[in-house]
C-alpha positions in Angstrom: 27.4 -17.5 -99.3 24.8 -15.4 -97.5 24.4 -11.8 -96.9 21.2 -9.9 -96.5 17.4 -10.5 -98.5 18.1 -7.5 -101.1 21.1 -5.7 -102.6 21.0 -2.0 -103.6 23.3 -0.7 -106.1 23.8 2.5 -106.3 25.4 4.0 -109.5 27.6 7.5 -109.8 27.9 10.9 -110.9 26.6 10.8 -114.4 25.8 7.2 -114.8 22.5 5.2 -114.8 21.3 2.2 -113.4 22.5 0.2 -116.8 26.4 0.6 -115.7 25.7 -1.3 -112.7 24.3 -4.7 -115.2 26.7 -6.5 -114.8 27.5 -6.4 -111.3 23.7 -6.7 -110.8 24.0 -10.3 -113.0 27.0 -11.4 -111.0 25.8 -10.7 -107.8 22.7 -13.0 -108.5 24.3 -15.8 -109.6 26.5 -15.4 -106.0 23.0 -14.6 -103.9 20.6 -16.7 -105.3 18.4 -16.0 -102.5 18.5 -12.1 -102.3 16.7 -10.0 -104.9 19.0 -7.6 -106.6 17.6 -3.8 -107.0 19.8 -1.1 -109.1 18.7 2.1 -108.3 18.3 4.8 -110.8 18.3 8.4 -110.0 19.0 11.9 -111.7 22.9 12.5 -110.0 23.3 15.8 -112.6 20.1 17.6 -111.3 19.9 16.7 -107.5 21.4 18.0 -104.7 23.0 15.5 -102.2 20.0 15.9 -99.9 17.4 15.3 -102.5 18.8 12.3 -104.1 19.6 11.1 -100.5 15.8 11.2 -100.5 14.8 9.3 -103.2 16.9 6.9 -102.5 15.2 6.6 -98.8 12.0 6.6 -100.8 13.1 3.2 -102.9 14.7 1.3 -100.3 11.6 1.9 -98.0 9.5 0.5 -100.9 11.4 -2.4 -102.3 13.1 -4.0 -99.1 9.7 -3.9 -97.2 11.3 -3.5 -93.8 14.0 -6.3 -94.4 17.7 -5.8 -94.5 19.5 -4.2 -97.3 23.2 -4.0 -98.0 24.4 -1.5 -101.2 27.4 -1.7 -103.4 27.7 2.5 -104.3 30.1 3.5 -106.9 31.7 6.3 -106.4 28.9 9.3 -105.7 26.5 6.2 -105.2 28.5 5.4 -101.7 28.8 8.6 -100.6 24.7 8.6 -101.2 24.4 5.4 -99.1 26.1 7.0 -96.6 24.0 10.2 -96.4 20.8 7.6 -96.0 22.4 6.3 -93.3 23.0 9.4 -91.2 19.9 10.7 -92.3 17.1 8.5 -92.6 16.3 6.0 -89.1 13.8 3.4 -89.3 13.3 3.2 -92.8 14.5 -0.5 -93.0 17.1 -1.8 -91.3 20.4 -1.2 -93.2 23.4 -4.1 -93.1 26.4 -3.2 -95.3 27.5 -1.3 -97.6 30.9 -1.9 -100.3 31.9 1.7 -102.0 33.5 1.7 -105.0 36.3 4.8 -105.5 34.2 6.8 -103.3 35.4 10.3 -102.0 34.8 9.8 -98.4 36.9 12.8 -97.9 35.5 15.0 -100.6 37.7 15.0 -104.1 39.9 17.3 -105.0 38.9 17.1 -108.6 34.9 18.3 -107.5 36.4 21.4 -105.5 38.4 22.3 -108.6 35.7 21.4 -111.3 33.4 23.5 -109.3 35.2 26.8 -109.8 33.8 26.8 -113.4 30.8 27.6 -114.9 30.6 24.4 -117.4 31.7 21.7 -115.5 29.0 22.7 -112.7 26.0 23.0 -115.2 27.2 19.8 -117.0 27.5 17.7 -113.9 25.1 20.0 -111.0 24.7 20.8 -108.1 26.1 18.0 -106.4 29.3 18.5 -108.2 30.2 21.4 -104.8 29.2 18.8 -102.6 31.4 16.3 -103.5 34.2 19.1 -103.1 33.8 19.4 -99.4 31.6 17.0 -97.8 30.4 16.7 -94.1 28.9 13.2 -93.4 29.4 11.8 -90.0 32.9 10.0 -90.0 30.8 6.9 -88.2 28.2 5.6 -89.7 25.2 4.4 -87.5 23.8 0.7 -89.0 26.3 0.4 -91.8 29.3 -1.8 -91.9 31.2 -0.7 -94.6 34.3 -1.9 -96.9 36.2 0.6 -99.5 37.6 -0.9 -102.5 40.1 1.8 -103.6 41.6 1.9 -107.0 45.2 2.6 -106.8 48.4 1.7 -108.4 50.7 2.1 -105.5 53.0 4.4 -107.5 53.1 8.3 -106.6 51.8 8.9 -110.4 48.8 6.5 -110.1 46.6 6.4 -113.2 46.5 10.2 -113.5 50.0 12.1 -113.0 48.7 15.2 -112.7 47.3 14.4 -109.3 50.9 14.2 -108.1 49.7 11.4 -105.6 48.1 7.7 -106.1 45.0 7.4 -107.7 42.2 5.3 -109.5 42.0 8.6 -112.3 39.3 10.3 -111.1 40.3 9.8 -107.1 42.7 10.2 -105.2 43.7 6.6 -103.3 43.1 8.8 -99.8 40.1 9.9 -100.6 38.4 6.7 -101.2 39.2 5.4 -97.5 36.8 6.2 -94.6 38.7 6.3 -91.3 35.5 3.8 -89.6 35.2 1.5 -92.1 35.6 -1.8 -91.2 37.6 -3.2 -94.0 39.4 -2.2 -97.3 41.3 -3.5 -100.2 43.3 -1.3 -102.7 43.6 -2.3 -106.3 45.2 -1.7 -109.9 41.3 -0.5 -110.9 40.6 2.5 -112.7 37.8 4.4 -111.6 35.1 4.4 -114.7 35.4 0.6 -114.7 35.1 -0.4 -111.2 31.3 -1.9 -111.6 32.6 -3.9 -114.9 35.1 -5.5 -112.9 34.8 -9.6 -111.7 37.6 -8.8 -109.4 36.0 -6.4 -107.6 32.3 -7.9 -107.9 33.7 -11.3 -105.8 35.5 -8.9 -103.2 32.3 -7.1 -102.9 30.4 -10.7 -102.5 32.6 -11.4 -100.0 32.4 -8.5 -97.7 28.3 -8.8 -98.1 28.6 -12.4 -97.1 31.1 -12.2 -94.1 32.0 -8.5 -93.3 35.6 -8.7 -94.7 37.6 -8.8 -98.0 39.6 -11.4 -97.2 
């Protein structure tokens, strides 16, 4: 299997660069030939815009103008996307796999963000996630969703009173323009840990599909 020189993984809201090990190890073993970067940046203090940033800044200085597909869990796709609409000619920019990503904003964020704890625990970003206005197609990237569902009305959280992975809702996690996506019993914390969803992500870096 093939699929572009490096590999970007992005991690979410809350989490480092050390939750996204594993994939990182599995990911090497299936691309031998690309070198596999997990970024690492500070999701509870940064605004969308300023992480979007850094990220920019890391790309640009560890792909050295070759191509560079991302695997983005959850705030970490919705990141990848923001590069993309933002940030032309930084290197070119092949495909991208989210992992339980609000595409659509989450419901949980807008509702988290009415309170005074949960927006100094998790910051600024935490507002953003509640409403978000990316462009619905993206401008290099070919992307795949992998949505964690458990095609019930209860999904893993009842409270939701729709599907979801615990944390998002099963909608949420498509994008209308993406060019593939597979739904799964995967709850949303664990999505990076998962060999399941590590060879689906190998496959749509390799070929463009899940399948």
């Amino acid at each position: 299997m093939e699929t572009s020189p490096h590999i970007v993984l992005v991690h979410g809201l809350g989490r480092t660069k050390h939750d996204m090990f594993l994939l990182a190890s599995r990911l090497r073993a299936t691309f031998p030939k690309s070198k596999v970067h997990s970024f690492d940046y500070h999701s509870r203090r940064l605004t969308l815009t300023e992480a979007t940033q850094s990220l920019a800044e890391y790309v640009h200085k560890v792909a050295n103008d070759e191509p560079v597909s991302f695997i983005g869990h959850s705030l970490g796709g919705i990141l990848t996307r923001s590069l993309d609409a933002t940030h032309q000619g930084i290197t070119p920019l092949h495909r991208l796999v989210t992992l339980g990503s609000p595409h659509n904003g989450a419901v949980i964020a807008k509702y988290l963000a009415r309170y005074r704890i949960p927006r100094a625990v998790f910051g600024p970003v935490l507002s953003e996630l509640g409403s978000l206005s990316l462009p619905p197609q993206p401008r290099q990237l070919e992307i795949g969703c992998i949505v964690g569902a458990t095609n019930t009305r209860f999904g893993f959280m009842p409270v939701f009173g729709e599907d979801n992975d615990g944390l998002v809702l099963a909608r949420e996690a498509v994008l209308a323009s993406c060019a593939a996506q597979s739904s799964l019993m995967a709850f949303h914390g664990l999505m990076p840990f998962s060999k399941k969803i590590a060879d689906l992500s190998a496959r749509f870096l390799a070929h463009g599909r899940f399948e």
